[in-house]
C-alpha positions in Angstrom: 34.7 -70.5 48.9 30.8 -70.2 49.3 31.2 -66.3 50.2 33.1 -66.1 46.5 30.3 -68.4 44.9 27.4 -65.9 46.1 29.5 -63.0 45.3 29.9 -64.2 42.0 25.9 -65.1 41.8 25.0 -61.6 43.0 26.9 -60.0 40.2 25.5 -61.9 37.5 22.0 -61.9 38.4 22.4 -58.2 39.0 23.5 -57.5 35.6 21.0 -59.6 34.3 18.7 -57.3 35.5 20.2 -54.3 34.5 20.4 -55.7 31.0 16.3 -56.8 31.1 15.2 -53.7 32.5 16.9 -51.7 29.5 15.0 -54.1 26.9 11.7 -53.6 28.2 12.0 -50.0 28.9 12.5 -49.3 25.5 9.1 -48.0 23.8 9.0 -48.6 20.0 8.2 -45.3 17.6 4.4 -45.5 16.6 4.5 -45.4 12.8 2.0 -43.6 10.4 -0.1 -46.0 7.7 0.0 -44.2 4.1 2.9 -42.8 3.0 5.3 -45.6 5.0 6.4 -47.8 2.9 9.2 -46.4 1.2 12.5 -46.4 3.1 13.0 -44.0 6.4 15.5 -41.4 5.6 18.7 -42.1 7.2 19.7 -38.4 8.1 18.8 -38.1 11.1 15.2 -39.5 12.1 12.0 -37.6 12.7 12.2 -34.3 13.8 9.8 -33.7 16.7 7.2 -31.0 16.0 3.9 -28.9 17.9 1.2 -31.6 18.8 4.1 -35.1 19.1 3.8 -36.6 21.8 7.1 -38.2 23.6 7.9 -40.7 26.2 10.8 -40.8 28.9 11.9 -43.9 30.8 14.2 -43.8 33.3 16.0 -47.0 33.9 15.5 -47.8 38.2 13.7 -44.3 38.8 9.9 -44.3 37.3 9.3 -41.2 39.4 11.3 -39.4 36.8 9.5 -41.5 33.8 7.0 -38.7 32.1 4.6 -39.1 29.2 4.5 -35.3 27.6 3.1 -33.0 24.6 5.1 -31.3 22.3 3.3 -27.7 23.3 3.1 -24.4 21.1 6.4 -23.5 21.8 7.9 -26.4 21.4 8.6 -27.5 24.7 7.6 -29.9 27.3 8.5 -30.9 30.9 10.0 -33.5 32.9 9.3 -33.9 36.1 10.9 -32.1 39.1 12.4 -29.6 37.0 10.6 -26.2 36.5 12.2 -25.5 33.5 11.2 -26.4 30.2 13.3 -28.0 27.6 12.9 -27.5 23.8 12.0 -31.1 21.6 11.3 -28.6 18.6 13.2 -29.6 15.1 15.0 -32.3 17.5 15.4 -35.9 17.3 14.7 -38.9 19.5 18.6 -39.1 20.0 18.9 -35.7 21.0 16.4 -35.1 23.4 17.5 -38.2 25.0 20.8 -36.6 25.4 18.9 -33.2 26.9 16.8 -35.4 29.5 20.1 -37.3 30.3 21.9 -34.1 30.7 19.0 -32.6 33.0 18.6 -35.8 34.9 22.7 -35.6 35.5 21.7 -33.0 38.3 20.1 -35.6 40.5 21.4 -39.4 38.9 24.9 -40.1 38.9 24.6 -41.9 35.6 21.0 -42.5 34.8 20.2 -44.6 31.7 17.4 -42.9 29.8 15.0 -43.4 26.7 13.2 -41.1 25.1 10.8 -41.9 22.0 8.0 -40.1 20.2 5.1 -42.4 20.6 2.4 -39.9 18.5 3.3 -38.1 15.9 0.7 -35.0 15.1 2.5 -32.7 14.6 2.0 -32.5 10.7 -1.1 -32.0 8.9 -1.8 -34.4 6.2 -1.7 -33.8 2.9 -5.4 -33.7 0.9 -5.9 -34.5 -2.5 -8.8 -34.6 -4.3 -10.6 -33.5 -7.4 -10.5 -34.8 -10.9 -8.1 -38.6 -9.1 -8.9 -42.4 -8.9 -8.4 -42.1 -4.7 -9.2 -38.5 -3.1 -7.6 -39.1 -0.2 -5.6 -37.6 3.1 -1.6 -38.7 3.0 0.5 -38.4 6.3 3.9 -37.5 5.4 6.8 -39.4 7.0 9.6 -38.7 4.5 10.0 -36.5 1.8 7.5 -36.9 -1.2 6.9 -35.2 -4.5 3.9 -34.4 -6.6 4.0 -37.1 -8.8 4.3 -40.2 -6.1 1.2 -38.3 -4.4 -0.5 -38.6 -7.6 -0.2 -42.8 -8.1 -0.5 -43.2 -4.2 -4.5 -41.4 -5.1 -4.6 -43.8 -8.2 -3.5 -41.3 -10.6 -6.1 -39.3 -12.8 -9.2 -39.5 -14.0 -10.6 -39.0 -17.5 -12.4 -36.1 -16.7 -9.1 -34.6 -15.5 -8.5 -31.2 -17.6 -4.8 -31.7 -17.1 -4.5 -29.2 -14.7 -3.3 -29.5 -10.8 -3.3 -26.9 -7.9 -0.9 -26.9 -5.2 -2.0 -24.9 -2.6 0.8 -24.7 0.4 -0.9 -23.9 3.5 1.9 -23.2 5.8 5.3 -23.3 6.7 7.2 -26.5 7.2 7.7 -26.9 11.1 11.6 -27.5 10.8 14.7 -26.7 8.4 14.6 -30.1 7.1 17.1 -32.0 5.3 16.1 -34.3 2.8 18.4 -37.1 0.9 18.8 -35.2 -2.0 20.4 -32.5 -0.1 17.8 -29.9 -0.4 15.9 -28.3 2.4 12.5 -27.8 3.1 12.9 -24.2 4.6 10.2 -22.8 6.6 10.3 -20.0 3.9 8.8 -21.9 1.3 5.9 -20.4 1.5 6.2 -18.1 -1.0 3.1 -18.0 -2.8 -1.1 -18.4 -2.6 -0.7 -21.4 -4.8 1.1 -22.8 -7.8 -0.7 -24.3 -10.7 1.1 -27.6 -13.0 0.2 -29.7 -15.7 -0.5 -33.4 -15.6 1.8 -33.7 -18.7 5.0 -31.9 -17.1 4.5 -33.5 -14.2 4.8 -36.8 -15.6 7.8 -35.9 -17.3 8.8 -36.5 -13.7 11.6 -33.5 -13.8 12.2 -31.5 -10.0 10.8 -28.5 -11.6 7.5 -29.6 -13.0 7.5 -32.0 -9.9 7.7 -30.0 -6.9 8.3 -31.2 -3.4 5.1 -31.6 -1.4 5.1 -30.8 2.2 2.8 -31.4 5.3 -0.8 -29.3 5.0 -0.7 -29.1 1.1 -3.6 -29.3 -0.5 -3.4 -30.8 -4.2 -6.6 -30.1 -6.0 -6.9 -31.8 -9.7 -9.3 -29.8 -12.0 -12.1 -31.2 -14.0 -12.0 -30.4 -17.7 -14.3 -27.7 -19.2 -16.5 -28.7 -21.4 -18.4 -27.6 -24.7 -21.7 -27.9 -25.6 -23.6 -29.8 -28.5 -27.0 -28.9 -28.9 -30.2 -28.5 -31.6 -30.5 -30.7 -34.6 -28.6 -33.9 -33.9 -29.5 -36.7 -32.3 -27.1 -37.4 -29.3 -26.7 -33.6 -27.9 -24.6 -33.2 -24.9 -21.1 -32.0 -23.7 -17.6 -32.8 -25.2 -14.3 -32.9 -22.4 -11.8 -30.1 -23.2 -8.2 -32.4 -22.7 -5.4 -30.5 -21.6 -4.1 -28.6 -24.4 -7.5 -26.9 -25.7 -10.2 -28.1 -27.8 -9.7 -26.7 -31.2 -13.2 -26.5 -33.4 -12.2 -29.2 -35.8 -11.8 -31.6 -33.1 -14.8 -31.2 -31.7 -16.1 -31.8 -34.9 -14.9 -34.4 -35.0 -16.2 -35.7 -31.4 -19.3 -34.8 -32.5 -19.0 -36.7 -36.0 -17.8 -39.5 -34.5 -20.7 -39.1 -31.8 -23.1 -39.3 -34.9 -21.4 -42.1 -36.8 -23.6 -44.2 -34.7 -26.4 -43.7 -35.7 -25.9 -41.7 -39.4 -23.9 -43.1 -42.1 -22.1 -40.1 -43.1 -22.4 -37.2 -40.9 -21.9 -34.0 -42.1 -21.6 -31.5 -38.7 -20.9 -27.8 -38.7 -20.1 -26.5 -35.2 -19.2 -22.6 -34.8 -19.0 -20.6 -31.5 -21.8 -17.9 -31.1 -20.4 -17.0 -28.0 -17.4 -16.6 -26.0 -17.6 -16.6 -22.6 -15.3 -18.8 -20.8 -12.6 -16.1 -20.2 -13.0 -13.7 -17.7 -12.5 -9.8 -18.6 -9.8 -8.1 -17.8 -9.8 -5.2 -15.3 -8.4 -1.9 -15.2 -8.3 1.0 -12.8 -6.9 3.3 -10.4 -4.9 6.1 -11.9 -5.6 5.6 -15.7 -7.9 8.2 -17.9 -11.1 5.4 -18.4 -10.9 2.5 -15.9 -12.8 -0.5 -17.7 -12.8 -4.5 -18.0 -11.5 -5.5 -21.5 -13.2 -8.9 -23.2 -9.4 -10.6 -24.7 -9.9 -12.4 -27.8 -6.3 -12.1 -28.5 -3.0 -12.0 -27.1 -2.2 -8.5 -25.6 0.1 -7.2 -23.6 0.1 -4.4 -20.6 1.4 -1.6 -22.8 -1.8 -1.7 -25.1 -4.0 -2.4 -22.3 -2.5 0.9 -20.8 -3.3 2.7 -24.3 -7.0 1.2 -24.2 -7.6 2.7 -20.8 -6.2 6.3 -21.7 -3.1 5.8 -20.1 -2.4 7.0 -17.1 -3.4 10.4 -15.4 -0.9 12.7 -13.5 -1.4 11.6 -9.9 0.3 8.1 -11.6 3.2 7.2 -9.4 4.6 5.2 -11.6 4.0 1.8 -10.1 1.5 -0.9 -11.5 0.4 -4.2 -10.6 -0.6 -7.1 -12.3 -2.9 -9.4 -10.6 -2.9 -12.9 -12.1 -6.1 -14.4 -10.8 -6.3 -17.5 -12.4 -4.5 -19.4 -14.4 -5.3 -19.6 -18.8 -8.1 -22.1 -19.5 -6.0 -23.6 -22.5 -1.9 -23.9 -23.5 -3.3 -20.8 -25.9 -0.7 -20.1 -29.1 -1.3 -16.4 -30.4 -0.5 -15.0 -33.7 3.4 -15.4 -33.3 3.5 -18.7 -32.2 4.1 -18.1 -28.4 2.1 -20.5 -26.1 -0.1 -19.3 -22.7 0.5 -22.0 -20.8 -1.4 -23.1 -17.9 1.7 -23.1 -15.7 2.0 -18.9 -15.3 0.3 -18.4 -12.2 3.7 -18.4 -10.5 3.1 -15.1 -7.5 0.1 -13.3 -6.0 1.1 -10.3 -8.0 3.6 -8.5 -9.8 4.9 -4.8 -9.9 6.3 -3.0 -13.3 6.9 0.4 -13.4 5.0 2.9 -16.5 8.1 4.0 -17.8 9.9 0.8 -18.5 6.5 -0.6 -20.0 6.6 2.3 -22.0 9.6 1.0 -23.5 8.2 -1.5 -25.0 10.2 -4.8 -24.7 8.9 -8.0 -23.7 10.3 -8.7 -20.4 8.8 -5.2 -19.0 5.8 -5.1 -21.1 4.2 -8.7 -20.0 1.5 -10.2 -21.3 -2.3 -9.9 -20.1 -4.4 -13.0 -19.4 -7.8 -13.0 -19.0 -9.0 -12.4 -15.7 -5.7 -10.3 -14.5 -6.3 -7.2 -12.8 -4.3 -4.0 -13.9 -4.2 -1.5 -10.9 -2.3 1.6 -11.7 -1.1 3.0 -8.2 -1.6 6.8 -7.2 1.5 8.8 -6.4 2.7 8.7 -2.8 2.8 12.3 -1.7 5.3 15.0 0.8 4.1 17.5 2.3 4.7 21.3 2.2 4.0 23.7 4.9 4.9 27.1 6.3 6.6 29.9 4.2 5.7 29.3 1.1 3.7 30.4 -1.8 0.9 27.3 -1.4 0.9 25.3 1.0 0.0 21.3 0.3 0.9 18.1 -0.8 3.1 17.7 -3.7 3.0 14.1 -5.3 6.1 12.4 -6.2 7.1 11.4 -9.7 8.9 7.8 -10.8 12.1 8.5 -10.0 11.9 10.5 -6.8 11.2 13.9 -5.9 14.0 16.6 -4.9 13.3 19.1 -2.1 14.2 21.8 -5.0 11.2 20.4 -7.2 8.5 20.4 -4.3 9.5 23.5 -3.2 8.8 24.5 -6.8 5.4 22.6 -7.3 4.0 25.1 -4.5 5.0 28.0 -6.0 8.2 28.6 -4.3 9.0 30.3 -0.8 8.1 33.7 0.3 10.4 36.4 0.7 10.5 36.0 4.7 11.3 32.3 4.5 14.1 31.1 6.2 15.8 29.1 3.5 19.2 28.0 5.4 17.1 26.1 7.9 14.4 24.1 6.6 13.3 21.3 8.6 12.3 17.8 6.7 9.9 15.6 9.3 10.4 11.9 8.2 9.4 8.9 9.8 11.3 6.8 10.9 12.2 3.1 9.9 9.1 0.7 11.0 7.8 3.5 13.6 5.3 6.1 13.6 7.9 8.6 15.3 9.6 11.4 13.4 13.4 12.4 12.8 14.5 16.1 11.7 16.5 16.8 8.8 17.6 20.1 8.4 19.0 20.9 5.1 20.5 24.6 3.8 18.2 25.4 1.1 20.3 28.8 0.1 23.5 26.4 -0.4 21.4 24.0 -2.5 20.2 27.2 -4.9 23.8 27.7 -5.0 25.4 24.6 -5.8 27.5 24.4 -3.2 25.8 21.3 -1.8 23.7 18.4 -3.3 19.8 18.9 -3.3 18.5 16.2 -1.0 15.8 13.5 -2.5 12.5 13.4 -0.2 10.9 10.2 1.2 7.3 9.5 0.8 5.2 11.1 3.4 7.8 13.5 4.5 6.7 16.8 5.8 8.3 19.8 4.4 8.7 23.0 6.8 9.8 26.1 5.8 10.2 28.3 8.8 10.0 32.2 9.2 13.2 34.2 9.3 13.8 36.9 11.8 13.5 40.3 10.5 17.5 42.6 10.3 17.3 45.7 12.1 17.6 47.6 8.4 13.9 45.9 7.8 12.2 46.6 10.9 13.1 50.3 11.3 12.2 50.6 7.1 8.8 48.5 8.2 8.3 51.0 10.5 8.6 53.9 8.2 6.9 52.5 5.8 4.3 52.1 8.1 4.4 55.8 9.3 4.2 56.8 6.3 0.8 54.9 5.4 -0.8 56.4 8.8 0.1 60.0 8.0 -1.5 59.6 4.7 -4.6 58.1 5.5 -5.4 60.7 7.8 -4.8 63.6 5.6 -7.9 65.8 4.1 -8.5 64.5 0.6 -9.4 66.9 -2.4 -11.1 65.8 -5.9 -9.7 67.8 -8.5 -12.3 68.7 -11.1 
């Protein structure tokens, strides 16, 4: 009976143990201030990055217990084993199941924990500018411009109603938010996006983008005009988003002088205009030149202004947008420039389809864009023919017929069923050969082959029939005898 009692005593207390030990091994997630108090999403928890740092218990074995940093790669160590394992994009749940598995080898069931105790392996996100808070925001969860903007104590009134959201890298992981949408670690598709305070706070997913770890959101200050000479209160009026038209800063500056004149009367006029930045153009076009815009205008005048283009044109130009318009601008027919087009680094259109004329290829100019007209990408020609060279190539491509052409065609000796096209090969600076049967081309009998920039052109020599050396040699005879005959001058 007492060997049963202390049997029975054993088992409990041991399982007492066992259950205390697993409590206290148990290290709690260290949590981020800021951006924390909304819910946690329930996907799949934090996804360890570069820069987290992780701990491992090992219920009964601390030698195997390992504090660790997320490196480069995104792998750490655990100790005894040589080989690394990967935490990147991984959960707390997961890696505890890759320790367990590794520790298998060694523990017949070992009882493992695995929890990220720092987590640096996001940048915060930085606003400041023209907001109640500048401030840095660590991103836990998924967040979107305009929460961002109340968490800094939304705008000020010097804001000019424009915001810049520079994204300066990648996200770290294919993340999955609630919503269903995924922070890909291609989202960084452009130097920076520009939105207005007003769209924004219409609150809709495309005025309100998603904003990820490392973003910098930068809130302009509003331009200004100046009021100076004869009044009494000179000084400068806000521009709010939209523009300042003339009347209404008339009427700031009336109302300015209500205060201390009973009846104002204010004339304000712009003598000069030079908050917009020129436009520039060059490269292949007749006279490259900056252009002042005091009007809407599109690329297919601007082309006209500069000449248009020259030959050595390829056919290719793009449009630098290097800032975004001052004002939501309406032109002449009522369309609006609004302060939300600064969408991509650049764009490319091509001279014929802008020549055109419709709307969609013939975009408009802002001030400040830069208008390069690219020069032709060239072949090159070599060996029998007429003039040697480099031939450009045209919009549309260049057929070996028409280069052969542009150098004046081949010589009589040319060997025109075998000439060899040197083109480089995809992503390497080695060559391939293409031989192509020039006499068939001539002939129709097989379809003239389209050249890739760069290519070089060789047009080798053919060897001479037996007819044509034995007439070169007569020929050649004959010459000798009849420079060496006596020569008379018949007067």
């Amino acid at each position: 009976m007492k060997k049963k009692f202390w049997l029975f005593a054993a088992l409990m207390l041991g399982l007492f143990q066992i259950g205390f030990g697993q409590s206290v091994t148990t290290v709690p997630t260290k949590t981020t201030t800021d951006i924390t108090t909304a819910p946690e999403l329930q996907r799949s928890g934090y996804l360890v990055g570069p820069g987290d740092e992780i701990t491992g218990k090992v219920l009964g074995e601390s030698q195997f217990d390992f504090v660790a940093t997320i490196d480069e790669d995104g792998k750490f160590q655990v100790p005894f084993f040589n080989q690394s394992v990967m935490a990147k994009c991984k959960t707390e749940r997961e890696l505890t199941n890759n320790v367990t598995q590794l520790l298998s080898k060694y523990l017949k069931t070992p009882l493992v924990s695995v929890n990220v105790t720092k987590r640096d392996s996001r940048p915060p996100v930085s606003i400041y500018g023209e907001v109640v808070k500048p401030q840095q925001v660590t991103l836990n969860r998924k967040a979107r411009l305009l929460e961002l903007l109340a968490f800094a104590g939304g705008v000020t009134e010097k804001s000019g109603g424009a915001i810049q959201v520079f994204h300066t890298q990648p996200p770290i992981c294919e993340e999955a938010y609630e919503d269903g949408t995924m922070g890909t670690n291609n989202s960084v598709d452009a130097l920076y996006r520009v939105y207005s305070v007003n769209t924004v706070q219409q609150g809709s997913d495309e005025a309100n983008p998603i904003i990820y770890p490392g973003d910098i959101i930068v809130v302009k200050e509003a331009l200004a005009v100046f009021v100076i000479g004869e009044v009494n209160a000179t000084g400068k009026v806000l521009m709010p988003e939209g523009g300042l038209p003339l009347s209404q800063a008339l009427a700031n500056v009336t109302q300015l002088l209500s205060k201390y004149l009973k009846t104002p009367l204010v004339s304000v006029n712009v003598t000069k205009r030079d908050s917009r930045p020129p436009v520039s153009i060059y490269g292949e076009v007749v006279k490259p030149q900056q252009v002042t815009l005091n009007r809407k205008a599109r690329l297919l005048e601007l082309l006209a202004f500069a000449g248009g283009v020259t030959e050595k044109s390829g056919g290719a130009i793009q449009v630098f947008h290097t800032q975004p318009p001052i004002c939501e601008e309406a032109y002449e027919d009522g369309t609006m420039g609004t302060n939300n087009s600064v969408d991509a680094l650049y764009r490319v259109y091509s001279v014929n389809t802008v020549q055109q004329g419709s709307d969609e290829a013939n975009p408009i100019i802002y001030p400040g864009d830069i208008i390069v007209v690219k020069e032709a990408l060239a072949v090159f020609v070599i060996g029998e023919v007429n003039a040697t060279g480099k031939v450009l190539m045209p919009e549309g491509g260049l057929p070996l017929s028409q280069a052969l052409a542009s150098v004046g065609g081949v010589r009589p000796e040319a060997k025109i069923k075998d000439i060899k096209i040197q083109r480089l090969k995809a992503n390497s600076k080695d060559r391939e050969i293409i031989s192509v049967n020039y006499d068939l081309v001539r002939k129709g009998k097989e379809k003239d082959i389209m050249l890739s920039p760069y290519d070089i052109v060789e047009v080798g020599k053919a060897k001479k029939s037996i007819a044509q050396i034995l007439l070169d040699i007569a020929i050649g005879g004959a010459k000798t005898a009849a420079q060496v005959l006596p020569q008379t001058v018949l007067r």
